[in-house]
C-alpha positions as CSV (number, residue, x, y, z in Angstrom):
1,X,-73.3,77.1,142.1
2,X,-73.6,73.6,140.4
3,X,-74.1,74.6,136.5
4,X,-75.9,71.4,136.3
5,X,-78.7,72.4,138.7
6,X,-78.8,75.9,137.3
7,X,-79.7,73.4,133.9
8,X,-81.9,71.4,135.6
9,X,-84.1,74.1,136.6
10,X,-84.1,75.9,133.1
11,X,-84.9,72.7,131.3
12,X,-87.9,72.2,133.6
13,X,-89.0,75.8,133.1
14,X,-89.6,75.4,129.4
15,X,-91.4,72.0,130.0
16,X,-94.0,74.1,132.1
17,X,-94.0,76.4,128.9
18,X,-94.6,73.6,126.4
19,X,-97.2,72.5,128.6
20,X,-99.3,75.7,128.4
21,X,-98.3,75.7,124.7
22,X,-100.0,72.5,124.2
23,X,-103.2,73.3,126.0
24,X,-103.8,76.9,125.0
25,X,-103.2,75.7,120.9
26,X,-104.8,72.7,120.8
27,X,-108.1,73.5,120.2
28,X,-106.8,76.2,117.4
29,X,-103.5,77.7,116.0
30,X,-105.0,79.4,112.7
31,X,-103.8,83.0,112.1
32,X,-106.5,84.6,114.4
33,X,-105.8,82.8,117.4
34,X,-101.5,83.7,116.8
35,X,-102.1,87.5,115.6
36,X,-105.0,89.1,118.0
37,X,-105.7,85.5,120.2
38,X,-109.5,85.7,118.7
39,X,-109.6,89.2,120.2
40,X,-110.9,87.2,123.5
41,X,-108.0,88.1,125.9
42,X,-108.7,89.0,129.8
43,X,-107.7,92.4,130.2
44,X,-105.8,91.1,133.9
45,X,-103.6,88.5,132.4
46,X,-102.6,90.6,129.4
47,X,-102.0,93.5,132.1
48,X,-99.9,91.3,134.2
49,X,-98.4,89.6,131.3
50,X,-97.3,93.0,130.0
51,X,-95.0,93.6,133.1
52,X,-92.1,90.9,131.6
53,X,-92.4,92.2,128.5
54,X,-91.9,95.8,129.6
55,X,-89.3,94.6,131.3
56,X,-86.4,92.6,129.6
57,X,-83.1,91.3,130.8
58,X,-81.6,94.5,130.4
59,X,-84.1,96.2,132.9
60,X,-83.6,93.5,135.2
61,X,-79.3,93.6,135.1
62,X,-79.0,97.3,134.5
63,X,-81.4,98.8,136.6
64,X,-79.7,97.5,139.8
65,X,-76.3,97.8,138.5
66,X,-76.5,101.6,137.4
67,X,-77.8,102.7,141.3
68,X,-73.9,102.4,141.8
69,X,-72.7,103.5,139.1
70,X,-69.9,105.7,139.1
71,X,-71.5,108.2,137.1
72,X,-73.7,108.9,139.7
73,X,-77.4,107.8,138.4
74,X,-78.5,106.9,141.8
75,X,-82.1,106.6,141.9
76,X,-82.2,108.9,138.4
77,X,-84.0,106.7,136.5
78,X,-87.1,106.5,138.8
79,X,-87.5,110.1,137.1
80,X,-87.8,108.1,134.0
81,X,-90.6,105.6,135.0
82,X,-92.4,108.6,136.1
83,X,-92.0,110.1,132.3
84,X,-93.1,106.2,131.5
85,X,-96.4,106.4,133.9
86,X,-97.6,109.5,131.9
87,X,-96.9,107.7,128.7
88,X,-99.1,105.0,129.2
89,X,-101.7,107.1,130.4
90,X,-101.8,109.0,127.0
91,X,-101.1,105.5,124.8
92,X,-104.7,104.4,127.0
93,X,-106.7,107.4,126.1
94,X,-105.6,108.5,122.8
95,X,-103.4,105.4,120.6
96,X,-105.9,102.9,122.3
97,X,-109.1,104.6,120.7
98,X,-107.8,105.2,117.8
99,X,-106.4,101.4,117.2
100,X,-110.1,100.2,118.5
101,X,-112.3,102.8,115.8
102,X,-110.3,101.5,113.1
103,X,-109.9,97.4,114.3
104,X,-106.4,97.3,113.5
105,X,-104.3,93.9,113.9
106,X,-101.0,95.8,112.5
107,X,-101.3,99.3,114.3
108,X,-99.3,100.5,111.3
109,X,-102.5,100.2,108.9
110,X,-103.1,103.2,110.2
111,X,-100.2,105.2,108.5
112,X,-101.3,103.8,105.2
113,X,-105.0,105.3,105.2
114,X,-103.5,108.6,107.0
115,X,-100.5,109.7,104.9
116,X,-100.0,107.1,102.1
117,X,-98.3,103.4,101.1
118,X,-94.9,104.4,100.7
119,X,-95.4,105.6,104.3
120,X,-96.9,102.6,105.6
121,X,-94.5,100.3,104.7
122,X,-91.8,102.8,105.6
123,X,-93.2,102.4,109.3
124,X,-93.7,99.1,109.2
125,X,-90.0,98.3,108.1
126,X,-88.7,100.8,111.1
127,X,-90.5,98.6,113.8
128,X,-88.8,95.0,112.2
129,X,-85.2,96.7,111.9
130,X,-85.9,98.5,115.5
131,X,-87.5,95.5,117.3
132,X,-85.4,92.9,115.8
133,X,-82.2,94.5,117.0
134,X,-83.5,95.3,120.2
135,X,-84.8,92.1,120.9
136,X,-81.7,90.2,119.7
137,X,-79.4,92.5,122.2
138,X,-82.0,92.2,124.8
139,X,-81.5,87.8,124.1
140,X,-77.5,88.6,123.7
141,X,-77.0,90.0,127.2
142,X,-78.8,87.4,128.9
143,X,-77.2,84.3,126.9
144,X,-73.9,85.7,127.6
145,X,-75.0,85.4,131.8
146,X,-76.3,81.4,130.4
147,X,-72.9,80.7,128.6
148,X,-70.8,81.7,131.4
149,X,-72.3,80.4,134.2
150,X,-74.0,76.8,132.4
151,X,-72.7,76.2,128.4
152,X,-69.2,77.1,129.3
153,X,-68.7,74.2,131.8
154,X,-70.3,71.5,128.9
155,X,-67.8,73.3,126.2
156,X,-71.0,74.3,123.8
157,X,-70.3,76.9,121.5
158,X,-72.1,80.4,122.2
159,X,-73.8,79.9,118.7
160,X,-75.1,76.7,119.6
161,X,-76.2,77.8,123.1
162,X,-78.1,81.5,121.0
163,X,-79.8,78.6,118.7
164,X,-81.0,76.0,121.5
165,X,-82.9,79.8,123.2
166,X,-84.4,80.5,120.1
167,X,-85.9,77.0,119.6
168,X,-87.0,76.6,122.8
169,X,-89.0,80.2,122.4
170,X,-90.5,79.0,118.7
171,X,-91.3,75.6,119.8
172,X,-94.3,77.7,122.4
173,X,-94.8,79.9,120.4
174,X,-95.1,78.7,116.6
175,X,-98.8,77.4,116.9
176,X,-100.8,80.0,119.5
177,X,-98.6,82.7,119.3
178,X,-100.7,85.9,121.2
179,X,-103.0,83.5,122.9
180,X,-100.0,81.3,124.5
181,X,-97.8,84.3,124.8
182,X,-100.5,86.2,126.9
183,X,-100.5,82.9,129.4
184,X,-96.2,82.3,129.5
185,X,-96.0,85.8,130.0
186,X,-98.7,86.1,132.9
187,X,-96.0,82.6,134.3
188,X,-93.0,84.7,133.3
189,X,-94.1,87.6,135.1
190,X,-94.7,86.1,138.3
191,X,-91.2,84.7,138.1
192,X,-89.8,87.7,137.0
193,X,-91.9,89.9,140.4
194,X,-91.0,86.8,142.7
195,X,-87.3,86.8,141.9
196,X,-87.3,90.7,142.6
197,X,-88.8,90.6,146.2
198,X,-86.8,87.3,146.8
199,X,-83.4,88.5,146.2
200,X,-84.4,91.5,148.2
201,X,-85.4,89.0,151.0
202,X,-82.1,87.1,150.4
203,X,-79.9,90.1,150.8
204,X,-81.5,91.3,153.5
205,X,-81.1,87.8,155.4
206,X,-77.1,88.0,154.3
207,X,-76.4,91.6,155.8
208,X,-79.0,90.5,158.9
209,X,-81.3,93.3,158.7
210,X,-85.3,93.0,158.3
211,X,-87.1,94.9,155.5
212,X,-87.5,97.7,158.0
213,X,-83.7,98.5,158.9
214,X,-83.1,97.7,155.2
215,X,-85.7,100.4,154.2
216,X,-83.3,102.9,156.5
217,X,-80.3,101.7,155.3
218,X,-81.5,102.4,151.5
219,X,-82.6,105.8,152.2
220,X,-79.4,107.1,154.1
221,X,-77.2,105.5,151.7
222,X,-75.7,107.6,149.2
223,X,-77.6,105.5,146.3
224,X,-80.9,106.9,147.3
225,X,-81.2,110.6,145.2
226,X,-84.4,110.5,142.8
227,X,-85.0,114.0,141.8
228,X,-82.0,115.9,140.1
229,X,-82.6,119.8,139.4
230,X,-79.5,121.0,138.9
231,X,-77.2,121.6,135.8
232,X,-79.7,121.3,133.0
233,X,-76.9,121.7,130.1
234,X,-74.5,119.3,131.7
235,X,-76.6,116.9,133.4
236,X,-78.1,114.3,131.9
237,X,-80.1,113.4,134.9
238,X,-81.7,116.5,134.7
239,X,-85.6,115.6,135.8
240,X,-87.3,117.6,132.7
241,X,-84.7,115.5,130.6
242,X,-85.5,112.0,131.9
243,X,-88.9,112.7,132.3
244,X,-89.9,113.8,128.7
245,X,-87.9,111.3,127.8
246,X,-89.5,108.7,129.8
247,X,-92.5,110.0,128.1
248,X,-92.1,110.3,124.3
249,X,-89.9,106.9,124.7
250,X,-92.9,105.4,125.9
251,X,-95.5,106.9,123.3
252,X,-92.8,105.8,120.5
253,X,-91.0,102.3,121.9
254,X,-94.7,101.2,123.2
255,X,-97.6,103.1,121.6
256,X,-96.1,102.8,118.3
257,X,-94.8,99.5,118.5
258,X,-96.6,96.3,117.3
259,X,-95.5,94.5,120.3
260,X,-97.3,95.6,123.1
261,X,-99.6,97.1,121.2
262,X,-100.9,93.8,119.6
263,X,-101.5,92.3,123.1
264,X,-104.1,95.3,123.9
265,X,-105.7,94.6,120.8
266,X,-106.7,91.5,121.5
267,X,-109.1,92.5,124.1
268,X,-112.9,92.6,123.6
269,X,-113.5,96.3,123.8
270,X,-111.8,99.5,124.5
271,X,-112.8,99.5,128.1
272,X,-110.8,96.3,128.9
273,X,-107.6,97.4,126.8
274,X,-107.9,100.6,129.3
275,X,-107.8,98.8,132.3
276,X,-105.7,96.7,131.3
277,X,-102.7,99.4,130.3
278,X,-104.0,101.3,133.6
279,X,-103.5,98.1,135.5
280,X,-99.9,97.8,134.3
281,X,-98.8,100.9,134.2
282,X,-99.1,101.1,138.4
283,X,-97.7,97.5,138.7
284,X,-94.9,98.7,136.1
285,X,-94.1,102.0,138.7
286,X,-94.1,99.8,141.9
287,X,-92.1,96.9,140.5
288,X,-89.5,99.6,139.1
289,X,-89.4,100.8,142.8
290,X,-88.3,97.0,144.1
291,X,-85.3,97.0,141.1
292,X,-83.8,100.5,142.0
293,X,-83.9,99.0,146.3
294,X,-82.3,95.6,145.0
295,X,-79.6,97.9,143.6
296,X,-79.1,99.7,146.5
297,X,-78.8,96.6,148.9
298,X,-76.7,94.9,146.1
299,X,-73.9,97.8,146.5
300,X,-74.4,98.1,150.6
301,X,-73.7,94.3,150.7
302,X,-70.9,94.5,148.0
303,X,-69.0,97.5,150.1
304,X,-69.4,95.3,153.4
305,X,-67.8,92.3,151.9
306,X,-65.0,93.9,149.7
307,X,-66.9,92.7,146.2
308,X,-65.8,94.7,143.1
309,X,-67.2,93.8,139.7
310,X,-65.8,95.1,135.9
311,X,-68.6,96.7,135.4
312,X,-71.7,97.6,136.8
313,X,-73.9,94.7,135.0
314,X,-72.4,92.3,136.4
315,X,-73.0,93.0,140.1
316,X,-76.4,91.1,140.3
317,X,-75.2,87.8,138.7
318,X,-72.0,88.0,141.0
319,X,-73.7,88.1,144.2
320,X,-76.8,85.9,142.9
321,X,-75.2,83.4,141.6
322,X,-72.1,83.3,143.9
323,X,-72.2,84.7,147.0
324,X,-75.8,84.5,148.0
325,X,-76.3,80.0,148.0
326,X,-78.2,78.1,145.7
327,X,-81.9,79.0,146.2
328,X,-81.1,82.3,145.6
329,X,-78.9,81.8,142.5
330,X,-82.1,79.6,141.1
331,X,-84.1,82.5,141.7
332,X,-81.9,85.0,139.8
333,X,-81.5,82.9,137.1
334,X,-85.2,82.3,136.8
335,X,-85.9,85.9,137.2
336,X,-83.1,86.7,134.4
337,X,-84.5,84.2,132.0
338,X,-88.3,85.0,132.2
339,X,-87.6,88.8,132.1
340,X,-85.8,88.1,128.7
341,X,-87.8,85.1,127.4
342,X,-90.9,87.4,128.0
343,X,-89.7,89.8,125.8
344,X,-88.1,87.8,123.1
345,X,-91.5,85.5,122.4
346,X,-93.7,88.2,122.1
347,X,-91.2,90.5,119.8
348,X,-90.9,87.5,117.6
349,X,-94.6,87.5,117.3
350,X,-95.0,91.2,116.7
351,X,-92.5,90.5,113.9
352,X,-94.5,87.6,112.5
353,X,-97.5,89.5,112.8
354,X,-96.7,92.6,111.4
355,X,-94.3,91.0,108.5
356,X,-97.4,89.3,107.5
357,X,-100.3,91.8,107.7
358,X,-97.9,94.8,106.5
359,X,-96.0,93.0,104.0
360,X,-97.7,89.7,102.9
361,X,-101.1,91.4,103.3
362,X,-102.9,89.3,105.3
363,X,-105.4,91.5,106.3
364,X,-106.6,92.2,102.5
365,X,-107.2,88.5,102.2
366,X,-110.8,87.0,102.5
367,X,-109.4,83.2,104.1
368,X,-106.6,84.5,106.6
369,X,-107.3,81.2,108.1
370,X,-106.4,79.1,105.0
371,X,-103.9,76.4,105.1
372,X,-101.4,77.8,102.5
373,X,-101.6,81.2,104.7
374,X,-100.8,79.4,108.1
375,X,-97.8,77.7,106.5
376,X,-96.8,81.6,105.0
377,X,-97.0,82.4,109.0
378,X,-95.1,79.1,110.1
379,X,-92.6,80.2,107.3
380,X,-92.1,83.7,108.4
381,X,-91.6,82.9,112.1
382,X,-89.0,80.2,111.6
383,X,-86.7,83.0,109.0
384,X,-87.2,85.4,111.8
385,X,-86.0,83.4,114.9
386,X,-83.5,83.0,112.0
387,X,-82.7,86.6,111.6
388,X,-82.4,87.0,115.4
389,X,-79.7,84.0,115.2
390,X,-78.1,85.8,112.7
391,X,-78.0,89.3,114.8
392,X,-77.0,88.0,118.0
393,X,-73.6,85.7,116.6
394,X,-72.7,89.3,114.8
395,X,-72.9,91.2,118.2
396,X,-70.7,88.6,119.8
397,X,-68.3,88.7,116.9
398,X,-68.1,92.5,116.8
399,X,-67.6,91.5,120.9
400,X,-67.1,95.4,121.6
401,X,-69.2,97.1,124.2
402,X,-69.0,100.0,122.5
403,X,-70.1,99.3,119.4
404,X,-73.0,97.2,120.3
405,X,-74.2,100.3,122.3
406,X,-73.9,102.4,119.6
407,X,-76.0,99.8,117.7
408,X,-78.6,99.7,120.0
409,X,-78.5,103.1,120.9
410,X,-79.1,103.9,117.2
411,X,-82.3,101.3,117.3
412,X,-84.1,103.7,119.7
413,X,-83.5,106.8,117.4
414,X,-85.7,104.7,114.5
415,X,-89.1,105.3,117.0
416,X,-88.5,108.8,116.7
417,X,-89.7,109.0,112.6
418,X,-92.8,107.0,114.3
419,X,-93.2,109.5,116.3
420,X,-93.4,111.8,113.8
421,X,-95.1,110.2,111.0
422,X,-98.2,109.1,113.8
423,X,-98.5,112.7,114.9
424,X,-98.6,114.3,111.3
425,X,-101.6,111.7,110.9
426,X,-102.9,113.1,113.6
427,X,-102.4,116.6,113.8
428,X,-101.9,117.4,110.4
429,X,-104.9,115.5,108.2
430,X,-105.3,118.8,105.9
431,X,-101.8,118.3,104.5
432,X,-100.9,115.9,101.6
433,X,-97.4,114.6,102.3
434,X,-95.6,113.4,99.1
435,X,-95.0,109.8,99.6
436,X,-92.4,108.7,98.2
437,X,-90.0,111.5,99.5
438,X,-91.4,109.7,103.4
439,X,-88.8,106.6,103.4
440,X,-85.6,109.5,102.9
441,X,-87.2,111.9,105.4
442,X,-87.5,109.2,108.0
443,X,-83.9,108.1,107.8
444,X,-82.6,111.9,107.4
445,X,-83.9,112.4,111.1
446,X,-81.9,109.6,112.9
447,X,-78.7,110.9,111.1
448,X,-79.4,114.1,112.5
449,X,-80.3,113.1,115.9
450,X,-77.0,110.8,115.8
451,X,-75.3,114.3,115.0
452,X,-76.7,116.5,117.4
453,X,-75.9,113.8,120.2
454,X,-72.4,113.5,119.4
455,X,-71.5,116.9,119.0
456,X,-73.9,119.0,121.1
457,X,-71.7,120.2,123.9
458,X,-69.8,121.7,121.2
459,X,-72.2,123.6,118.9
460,X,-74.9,123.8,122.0
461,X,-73.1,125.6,124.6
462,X,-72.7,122.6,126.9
463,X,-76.0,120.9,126.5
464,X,-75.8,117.1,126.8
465,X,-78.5,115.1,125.7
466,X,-80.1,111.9,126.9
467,X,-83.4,110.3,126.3
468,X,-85.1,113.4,125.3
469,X,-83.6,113.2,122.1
470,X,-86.5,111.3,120.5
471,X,-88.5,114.2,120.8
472,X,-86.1,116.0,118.7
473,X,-86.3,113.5,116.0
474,X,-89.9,113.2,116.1
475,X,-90.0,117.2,115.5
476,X,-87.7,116.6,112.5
477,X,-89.5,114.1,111.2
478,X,-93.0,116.4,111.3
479,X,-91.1,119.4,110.1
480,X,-89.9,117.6,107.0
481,X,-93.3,116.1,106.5
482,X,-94.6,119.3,106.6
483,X,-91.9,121.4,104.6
484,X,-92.7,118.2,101.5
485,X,-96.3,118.7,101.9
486,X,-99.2,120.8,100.3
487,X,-103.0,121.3,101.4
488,X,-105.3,118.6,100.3
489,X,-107.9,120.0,98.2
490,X,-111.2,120.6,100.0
491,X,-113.0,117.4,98.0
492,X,-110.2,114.7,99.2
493,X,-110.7,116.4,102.6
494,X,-114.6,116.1,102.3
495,X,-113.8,112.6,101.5
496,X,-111.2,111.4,103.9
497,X,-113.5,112.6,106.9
498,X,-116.8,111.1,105.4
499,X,-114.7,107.4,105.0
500,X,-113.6,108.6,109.0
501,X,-117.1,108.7,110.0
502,X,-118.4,105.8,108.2
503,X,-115.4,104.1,110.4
């Protein structure tokens, strides 16, 4: 596959991108229109939009590649999206509400009028450590795939090639931020869903079978297993593991995250953020369905012509980009890049947004819309995309796949301390917490976690844990919340629900 067409195509993709840019700011780039896009979004596009934000890169390489992987996932993580489908239903009818009563741009306002400033800002710095290393390994992956198969052959450094991504993404999004991002990502999407049912097309064409005998040949391979019931100490797999995880990964990674969340704020009402994060979440199960089938037919085809990768992330880009011809290696790459560029532009304007309104207090200020304030916002964005620079040339330094899993794997645990600190707001208004003593608690609960993970077949009798380990620190979290707190007395109760109801 010519590097120079894969270029060609890329380069013409972010020219449709600067386009929309162009028309969706023109009219207005001030600090409403990048935060909550006027609050004037169509509940569709943001739903549709959602999908290539939900899923990044990683989704799009991993997914497929783990169906064969030799530890056996199979179709396992289907049991996961499940746990992700109930998750969104309870973000929709009880975060959503809540975010609405209280007409939130930062949904971490909220921690400051439930439990305290110390609090607030301790949240708000979780989500900009948590999202910017995410994000950054989420935009590593995928310029690795870019720098192999295009930069290489031109002898740019990987630097340079990390730096030209991250311009490209500011340059669409610097001026309409939200309201651009909810158009590019409704365009990325429908790369990102076309690519999926192409390459199934594709594959199918190569091992001359129609999507019928495909279908068959999927469900009496031995890739096809979704439920797994046996072995709950041992098994990670285990469907009461993935599927609580799948759930309280979703409340905490997407409830209580600025990113998504900011896109359902910037509806009208509460009825169209609903049905718009009802809308999504049955596209998100369906499309989910589509990557764990590409998988499936990715390892059939590999078996019948003798294709063996290093590892199992590299089994889509293999057979895309070399074994399949060109349309389908344009497609791929298309597919790879929206899937990633999705996620990256909106995460670096959740981290705009929220740097701004939690930390700059932009909210508190009577002209958000000032001049001096949009250059604070201009300012912020460009030392973010710089930070994300920054992250991405250390992960290839460190250039150790361990490590950078640990990394990111350590990322995740920093939602569970959300999880906890939201539901004590919640469920535990009566109690005072002592403020200062929240910032320690909430990075006690991690190092725990980190603990218990490492060394729980030991001390645990066999158990292994997977993704249902964020409910464990979100327990830890509450319990030290609660262990540091005291009753509020009955006036500043009196008080906080009268300010609620006057909300």
């Amino acid at each position: 596959m010519s590097p120079l067409i894969l270029l060609s195509f890329i380069i013409g993709y972010f020219l449709v991108l600067l386009v929309i840019s162009w028309l969706t700011s023109r009219k207005s780039s001030d600090n409403d229109t990048f935060f909550v896009a006027n609050r004037n979004s169509k509940w569709y596009l943001v739903a549709f939009g959602m999908i290539g934000t939900a899923l990044s890169g990683v989704t799009f390489i991993s997914v497929p590649g783990k169906v064969g992987a030799p530890s056996g996932d199979e179709f396992a993580y289907f049991q996961f999206v499940l746990g992700n489908a109930a998750g969104f239903i309870i973000i929709a009818t009880v975060l959503l509400p809540l975010y609405y009563r209280l007409q939130l741009t930062s949904i971490y306002s909220y921690i400051e009028q439930a439990l305290g400033k110390w609090s607030y800002k301790t949240a708000a710095g979780i989500f900009l450590i948590s999202r910017t290393i995410g994000s950054a390994f989420r935009l590593y992956l995928v310029v690795i795939v870019l720098q192999r198969f295009i930069f290489d052959n031109y002898h740019i450094p990987f630097a340079v090639t990390v730096l030209i991504c991250l311009v490209l993404i500011w340059s669409y999004t610097f001026k309409g931020g939200l309201k651009t991002i909810i158009i590019t990502d409704s365009l990325q999407t429908l790369f990102l869903v076309s690519s999926v049912f192409l390459s199934i097309y594709f594959i199918c064409r190569s091992l001359n079978m129609n999507v019928f005998e495909a279908a068959d040949a999927i469900k009496n391979s031995s890739y096809s297993k979704i439920f797994f019931f046996n072995d709950f100490l041992g098994s990670k797999f285990h469907f009461s593991k993935e599927f609580l995880g799948g759930l309280f990964i979703t409340i905490g990674m997407t409830g209580l995250d600025q990113d998504l969340m900011q896109k359902n704020l910037s509806m009208k009402n509460i009825k169209e953020a609903q049905k718009n994060m009802f809308s999504f979440t049955t596209v998100f199960v369906i499309i989910n369905i589509f990557f764990l089938s590409v998988g499936a037919l990715l390892y059939i085809y590999a078996a019948r012509n003798g294709i063996t990768v290093a590892k199992t992330d590299y089994l889509y880009p293999t057979i895309a980009l070399q074994y399949l011809g060109v349309i389908p290696a344009v497609v791929f790459m298309l597919g790879l890049t929206a899937a990633t560029f999705a996620t990256t532009d909106s995460a670096l304007t959740a981290l705009t947004t929220s740097f701004c309104v939690d930390f700059l207090g932009f909210n508190k200020s009577k002209d958000v819309n000032s001049k001096a304030m949009v250059k604070t916002r201009h300012m912020v964005h460009i030392a973010f995309s710089g930070l994300m620079l920054l992250t991405i040339v250390i992960f290839n330094a460190i250039n150790n796949d361990a490590v950078v899993s640990a990394i990111f794997k350590v990322a995740s645990y920093t939602y569970g301390p959300l999880l906890g600190l939201y539901s004590f707001g919640l469920f535990a208004s009566k109690r005072q917490v002592y403020d200062k003593l929240v910032p320690f608690i909430c990075l006690i609960s991690p190092a725990i976690c980190f603990f218990l993970s490492t060394s729980s077949k030991t001390i645990l009798g066999g158990y292994v844990f997977d993704n249902e380990l964020i409910i464990i620190n979100g327990l830890i979290t509450f319990a030290g919340l609660w262990i540091t707190s005291s009753a509020k007395q009955a006036n500043a109760t009196l008080e906080l629900k009268n300010t609620n109801n006057r909300i």
